[in-house]
C-alpha positions, 0 to 999 in steps of 0.5 A: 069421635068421628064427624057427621057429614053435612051432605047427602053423599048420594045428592053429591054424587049425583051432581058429580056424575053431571060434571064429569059427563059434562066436563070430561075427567081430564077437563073437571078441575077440583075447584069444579068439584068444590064449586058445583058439588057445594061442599068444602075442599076439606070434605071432598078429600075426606070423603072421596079420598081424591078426584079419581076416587070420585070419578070412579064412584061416579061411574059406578053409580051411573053403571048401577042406576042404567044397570036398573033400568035395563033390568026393569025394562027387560022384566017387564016387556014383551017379546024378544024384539019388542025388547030389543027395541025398546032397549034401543029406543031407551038408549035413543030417547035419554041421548036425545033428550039432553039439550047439553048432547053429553052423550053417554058418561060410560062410552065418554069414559072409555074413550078419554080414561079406560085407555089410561086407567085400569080401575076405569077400564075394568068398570067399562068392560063390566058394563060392556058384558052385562049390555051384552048378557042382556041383549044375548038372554032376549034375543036367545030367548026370542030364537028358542021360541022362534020369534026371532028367525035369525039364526046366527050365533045369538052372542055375535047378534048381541055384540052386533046390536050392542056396538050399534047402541054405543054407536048411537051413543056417540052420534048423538053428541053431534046429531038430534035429529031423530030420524036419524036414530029410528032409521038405526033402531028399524035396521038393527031390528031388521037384523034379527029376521 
């Protein structure tokens, strides 16, 4: 007879995303685990399997969950580059509201684990397309209806103003000021006359 859990997987889940984000892979240890997850060593391994299982699951969440919000954001907004913005100002307004400047779990695990680890790697090149298939759609969009007076190749536009978004993603681990990333968001909309 199988065991129920004592635990709402999706709350651990979600206290295990803070602590990777927070910690880094390399740097949360399995006591860490058991410790701010608050359950048992046994459970976690019954669970999750081990730490890398975990991890992946925890990026794959946090993938879901922006996934989500981009897709509302984007059903739900007006012309292309208020779009654009406001997918620029989404990224800017969750990095500059964390007083623990964490920056972005996804660009944080490329840069310590998806050059090791295929599994992870594969999660972050996923996550990569669909930013970039979104940002591509809009501003197609905004250059078919000839709001957006940039002709470039939309696909070159997009990974253009993707790489700034993973730029901001990384200064704000260093920089709060914000001044600093309206001055980004008012050049990269800039691009797209």
């Amino acid at each position: 007879m199988a065991r129920t859990k004592d635990f709402d997987e999706n709350e651990v889940l979600a206290k295990a995303i803070q602590l990777f984000w927070y910690k880094g892979y390399n740097g949360t240890s399995m006591q860490d685990l058991v410790d701010g997850l608050g359950i048992s060593r046994s459970s976690l391994y019954d669970t999750y399997t081990d730490k890398h299982t975990l991890f992946v699951k925890a990026l794959e969440s946090y993938q879901n969950a922006g996934a989500a919000q981009i897709k509302e954001l984007i059903n739900h907004s007006g012309s292309a580059k208020d779009t654009v913005r406001k997918l620029l100002e989404l990224a800017t307004n969750d990095l500059l509201g964390d007083k623990q400047q964490k920056g972005c779990f996804m660009v944080n695990a490329e840069v310590e684990v998806a050059p090791h680890d295929a599994e992870v790697n594969k999660l972050v090149c996923k996550n990569d397309q669909q930013m970039e298939e979104a940002f591509y759609l809009v501003i197609k969009k905004g250059q078919d209806s000839g709001e957006i007076k940039n002709q470039q190749d939309a696909r070159a536009l997009s990974r253009f103003i993707f790489n700034t978004v993973k730029g901001m993603r990384v200064t704000a681990k260093s920089v709060t000021d914000p001044s600093v990333f309206d001055d980004i968001i008012k050049l990269t909309i800039s691009a797209l006359d």
